[in-house]
N, C-alpha and C positions, 0 to 999 in steps of 0.2 A: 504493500500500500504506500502511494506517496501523496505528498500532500500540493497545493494548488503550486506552487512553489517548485517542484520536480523533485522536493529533498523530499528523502524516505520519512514516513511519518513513527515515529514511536510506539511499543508498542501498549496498549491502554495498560494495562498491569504495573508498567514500568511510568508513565507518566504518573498515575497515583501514588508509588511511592516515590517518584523525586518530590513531586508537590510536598508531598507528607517532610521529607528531608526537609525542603527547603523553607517548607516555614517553620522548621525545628530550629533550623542556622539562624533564621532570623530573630527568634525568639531569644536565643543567646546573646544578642545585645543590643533588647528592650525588654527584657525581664523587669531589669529596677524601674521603670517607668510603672509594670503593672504594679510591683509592691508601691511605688507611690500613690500612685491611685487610688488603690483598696487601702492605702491606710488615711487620705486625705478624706475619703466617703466614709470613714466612720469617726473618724474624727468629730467630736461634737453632735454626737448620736443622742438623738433624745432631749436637745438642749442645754446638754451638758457642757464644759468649756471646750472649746476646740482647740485640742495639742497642738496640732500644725495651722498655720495661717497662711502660706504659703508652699508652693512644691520646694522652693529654696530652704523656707525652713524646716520641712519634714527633709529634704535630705541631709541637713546640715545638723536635726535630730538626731535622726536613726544611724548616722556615723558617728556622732560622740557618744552614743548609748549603746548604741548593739557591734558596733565595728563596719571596716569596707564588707567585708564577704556576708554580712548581713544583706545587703541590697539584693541578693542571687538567693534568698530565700525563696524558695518553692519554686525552683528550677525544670526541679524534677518534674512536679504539676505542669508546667506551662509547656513542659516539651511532649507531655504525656496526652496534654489538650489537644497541641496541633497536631501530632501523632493519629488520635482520633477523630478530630474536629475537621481539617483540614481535609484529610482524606478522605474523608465519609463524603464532605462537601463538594469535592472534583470529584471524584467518583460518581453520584448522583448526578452533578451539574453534566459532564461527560457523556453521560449515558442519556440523560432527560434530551440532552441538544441533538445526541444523532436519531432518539424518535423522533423530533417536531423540525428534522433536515429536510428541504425540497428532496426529491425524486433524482432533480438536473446537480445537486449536490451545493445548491447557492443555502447560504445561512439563513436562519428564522429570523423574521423584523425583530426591532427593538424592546416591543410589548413583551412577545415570548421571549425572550430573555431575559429581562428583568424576573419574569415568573419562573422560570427555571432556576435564576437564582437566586429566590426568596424561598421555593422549595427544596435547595439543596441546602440552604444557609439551617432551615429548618429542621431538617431532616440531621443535619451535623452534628446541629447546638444538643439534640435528644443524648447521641451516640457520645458527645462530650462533655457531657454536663457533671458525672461525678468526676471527671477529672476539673472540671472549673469550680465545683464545692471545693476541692484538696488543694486549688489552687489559692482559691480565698481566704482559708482558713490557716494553711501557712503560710499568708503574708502577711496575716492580721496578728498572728500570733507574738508577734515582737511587744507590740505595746499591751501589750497584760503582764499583771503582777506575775513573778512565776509560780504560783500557784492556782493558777486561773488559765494558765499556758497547758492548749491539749499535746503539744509534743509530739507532733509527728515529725517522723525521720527522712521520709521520704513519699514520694504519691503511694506507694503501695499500701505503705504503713498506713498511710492517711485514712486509702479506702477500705482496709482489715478491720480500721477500729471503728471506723462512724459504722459499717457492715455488723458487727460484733456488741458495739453499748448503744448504736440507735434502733440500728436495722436497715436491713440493703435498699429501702424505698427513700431513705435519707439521703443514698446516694447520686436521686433525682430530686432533691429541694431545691426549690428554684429553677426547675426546669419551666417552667410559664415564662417567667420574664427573658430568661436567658433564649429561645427560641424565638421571642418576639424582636428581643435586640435581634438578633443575626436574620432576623427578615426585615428588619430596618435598616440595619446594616448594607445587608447584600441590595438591596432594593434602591439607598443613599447614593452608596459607591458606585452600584451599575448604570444609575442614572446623571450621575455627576463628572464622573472621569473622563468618559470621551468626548462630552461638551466641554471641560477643561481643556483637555487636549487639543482640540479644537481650536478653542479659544485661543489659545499659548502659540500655536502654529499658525493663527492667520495674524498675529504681530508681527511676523517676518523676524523677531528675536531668538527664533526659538529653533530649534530643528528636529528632527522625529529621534532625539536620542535620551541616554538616559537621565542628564541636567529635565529636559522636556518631563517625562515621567516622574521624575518627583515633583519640579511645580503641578501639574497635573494630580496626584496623587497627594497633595499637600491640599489643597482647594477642596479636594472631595471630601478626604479627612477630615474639612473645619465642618464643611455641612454634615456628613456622618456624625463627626463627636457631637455637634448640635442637637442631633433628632434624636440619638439613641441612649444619651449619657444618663438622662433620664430613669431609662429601665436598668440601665447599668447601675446605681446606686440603688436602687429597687433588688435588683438582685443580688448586687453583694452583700446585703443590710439582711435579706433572708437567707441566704445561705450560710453566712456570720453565726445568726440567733441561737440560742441557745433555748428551750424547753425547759421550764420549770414548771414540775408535777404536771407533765402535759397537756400543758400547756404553752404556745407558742409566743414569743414576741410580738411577733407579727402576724394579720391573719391573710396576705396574700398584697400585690403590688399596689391597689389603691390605698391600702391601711398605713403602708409604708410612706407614698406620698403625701397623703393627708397629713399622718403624723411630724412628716419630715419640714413640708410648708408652714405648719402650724408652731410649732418650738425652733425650729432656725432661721427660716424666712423663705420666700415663693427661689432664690438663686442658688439655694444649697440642693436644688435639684440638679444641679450641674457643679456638684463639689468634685474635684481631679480632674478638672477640664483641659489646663494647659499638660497633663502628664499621657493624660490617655491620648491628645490631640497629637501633641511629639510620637504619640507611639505606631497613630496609624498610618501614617506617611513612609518613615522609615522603614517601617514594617514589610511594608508594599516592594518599594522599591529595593531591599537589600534579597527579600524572598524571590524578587524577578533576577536580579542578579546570580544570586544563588542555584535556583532553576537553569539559567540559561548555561552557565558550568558546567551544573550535570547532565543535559540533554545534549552539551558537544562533548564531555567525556565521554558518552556512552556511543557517540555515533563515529569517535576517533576510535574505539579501543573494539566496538561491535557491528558496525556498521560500515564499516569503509571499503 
């Protein structure tokens, strides 16, 4: 099989796990971005003082209190997300575009693809969502006393024990909000990036390379972090909670908003906004670098 291009096309197996690879690479360095995040969103929980005022000074915290290699907490989580997330998401998106491909082999309009990938984004977030509770929970875990600290070692250990003292349906808490982000998400991004890009190429500044792709991929990011950050503090607030005599914190993502509007104010629904906005840019752009690495190793070393 080759592609419109005359180069031989990949084979699907293998484009799933480079995806999966390459947005593991990328995760390796914007990890600290997610622990700020998740610690900037819980910060001042319930009205209570907020530790961090800034992403400056939550990292300028968590390094004179926990050390550097504190920032790389739940590593293991975040690689274990994209692991599952990622892949689950090309995978489905991959397979949904060649049912809804013409016959003559031309690509589905703009609508169907957004829908494709608001159903793959879906479909992901399901498959990765105990690894995004393991991912939450040891980011958060720095700022508790330590004996309020659950101690996981690693995502395995993570998912053994909430599996073990909660029960294995805790390992999809927060699986509502977290499916709805990644169909906000994919639906943000797919609608925004190629009008960026667009945009960026008819200034005559720009040219179709990678400088291009990250303004492009920057601009989609500020609307994405815009629409979705929302449900993102919604879900890390319930995934966080903790259950006394069963009873929940929280009773599902409007309780959470409510609460959160009503004790901190209508803008701390968008609390980690500059951490997570830094994170989905770079993200994009070093995961396409990354990808494109492995798709010419594999066609210098299997393919030539």
């Amino acid at each position: 099989m080759t592609s419109v291009s005359g180069e031989k096309a990949l084979p699907k197996a293998t484009k799933f796990l480079f995806g999966g690879l390459a947005a593991m690479g990328a995760t390796c360095f914007v990890q600290p971005l997610d622990l700020v995040k998740n610690r900037m969103q819980l910060s001042g929980e319930g009205g209570a003082a907020r530790v961090h005022k800034t992403s400056l000074h939550a990292v300028t915290r968590i390094l004179r209190t926990e050390g550097l290699f504190s920032l790389y907490t739940g590593l293991s989580a975040g690689l274990f997300r994209q692991l599952t997330y990622a892949t689950t998401r090309l995978g489905v998106y991959t397979t949904l575009f060649d049912m809804i491909q013409s016959a003559d082999g031309s690509p589905p309009n703009f609508l169907k693809k957004i829908v494709c990938g608001m159903t793959a984004g879906a479909l992901g977030a399901v498959v990765g969502t105990p690894a995004e509770i393991s991912l939450i929970r040891m980011t958060a875990d720095g700022r508790l006393p330590v004996e309020q600290q659950r101690g996981y070692r690693h995502v395995f250990d993570a998912l053994y024990k909430m599996s073990r003292d909660e029960g294995v349906a805790t390992l999809w808490r927060g699986c509502g909000p977290t499916v709805l982000r990644a169909i906000v998400t994919n639906a943000a991004q797919l609608a925004t990036y190629s009008q960026a890009k667009q945009f960026l190429l008819s200034t005559r500044y720009f040219k179709d390379n990678i400088v291009c792709h990250f303004g492009s991929s920057m601009i989609s990011g500020f609307v994405t972090t815009c629409s979705s950050l929302p449900l993102d503090i919604a879900k890390t607030r319930i995934q966080n909670m903790r259950t006394i005599d069963g009873i929940p914190e929280y009773k599902g993502v409007m309780d959470v908003w409510v609460r959160t509007v009503r004790k901190e104010g209508f803008f701390s629904m968008w609390k980690g906004f500059t951490p997570y906005y830094l994170r989905v840019g770079p993200h994009t752009v070093i995961c396409f670098i990354f990808l494109e690495q492995l798709n010419s190793f594999y066609r210098q070393r299997f393919m030539s």
